[in-house]
C-alpha positions in Angstrom: 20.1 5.7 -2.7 20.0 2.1 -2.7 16.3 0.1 -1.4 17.1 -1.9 1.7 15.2 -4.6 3.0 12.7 -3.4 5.7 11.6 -4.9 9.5 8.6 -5.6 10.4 7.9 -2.5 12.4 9.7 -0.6 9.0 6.8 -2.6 6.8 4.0 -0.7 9.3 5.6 2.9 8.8 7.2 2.9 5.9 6.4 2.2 2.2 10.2 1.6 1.8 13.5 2.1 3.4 16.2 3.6 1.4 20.4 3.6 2.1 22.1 6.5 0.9 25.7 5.0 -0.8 27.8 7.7 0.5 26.8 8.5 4.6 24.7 5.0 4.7 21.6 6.8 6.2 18.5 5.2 5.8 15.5 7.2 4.8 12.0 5.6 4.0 9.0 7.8 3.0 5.7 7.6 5.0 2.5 5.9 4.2 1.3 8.8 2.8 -1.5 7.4 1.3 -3.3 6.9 4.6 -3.3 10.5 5.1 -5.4 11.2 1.9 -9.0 12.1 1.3 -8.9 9.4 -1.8 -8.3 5.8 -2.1 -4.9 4.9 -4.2 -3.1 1.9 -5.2 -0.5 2.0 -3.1 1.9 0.2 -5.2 1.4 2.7 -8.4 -0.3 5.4 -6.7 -3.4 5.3 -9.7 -6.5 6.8 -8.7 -8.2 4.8 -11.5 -9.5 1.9 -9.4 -12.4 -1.2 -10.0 -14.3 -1.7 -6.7 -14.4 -5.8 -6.2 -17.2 -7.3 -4.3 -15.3 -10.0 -3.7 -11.5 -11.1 -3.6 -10.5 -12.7 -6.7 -8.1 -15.2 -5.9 -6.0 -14.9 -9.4 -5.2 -11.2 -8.4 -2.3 -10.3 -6.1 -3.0 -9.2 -2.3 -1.8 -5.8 -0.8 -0.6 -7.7 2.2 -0.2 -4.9 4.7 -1.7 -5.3 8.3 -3.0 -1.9 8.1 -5.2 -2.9 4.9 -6.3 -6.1 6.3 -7.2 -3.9 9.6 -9.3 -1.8 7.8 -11.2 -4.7 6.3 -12.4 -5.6 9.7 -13.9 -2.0 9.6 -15.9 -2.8 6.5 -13.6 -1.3 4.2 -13.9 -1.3 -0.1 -12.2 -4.1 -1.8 -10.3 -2.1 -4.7 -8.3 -3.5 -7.3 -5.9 -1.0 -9.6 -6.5 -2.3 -13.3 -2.6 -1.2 -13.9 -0.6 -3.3 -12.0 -3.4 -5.9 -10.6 -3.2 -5.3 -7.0 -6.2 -6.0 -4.6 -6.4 -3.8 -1.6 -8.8 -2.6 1.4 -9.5 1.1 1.6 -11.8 3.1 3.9 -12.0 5.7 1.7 -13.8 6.3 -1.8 -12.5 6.4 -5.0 
């Protein structure tokens, strides 16, 4: 399986999109993380998280328009310690 680049509409659904080498299906696994009870990073999927009260600017942004969507809900600023990713998140930790 070889990572593809994704659409647009592919970036909304999908957390990646996958080509098999052999048929050349593509494959891309849910959002998954949206379905949980518990906020995760969603590029490491650590449950270990620092709740920001305001963006740090140094930090990397999850740039998804379904994390920015929930910020307009009065989502949590989290921020995984691992891999240094700032994200919105409904949920709590």
């Amino acid at each position: 399986m070889l990572r593809v680049r994704r659409t647009f509409a592919q970036k909304v659904i999908y957390q990646s999109v996958l080509k098999c080498k052999a048929c050349g299906r593509l494959e891309g696994p849910w959002y998954l993380f949206l379905l949980g009870r518990r906020s995760h990073c969603p590029r490491c999927w650590s449950v270990k998280l620092q709740k920001f009260s305001k963006v740090d600017h140094i930090e990397g942004m999850y740039k998804n328009p379904i994390s920015y969507l929930q910020k307009w809900f009065g989502a949590n600023l989290y921020c995984c310690p691992f891999c240094r990713l700032q994200f919105y998140d409904l949920r709590d930790r």
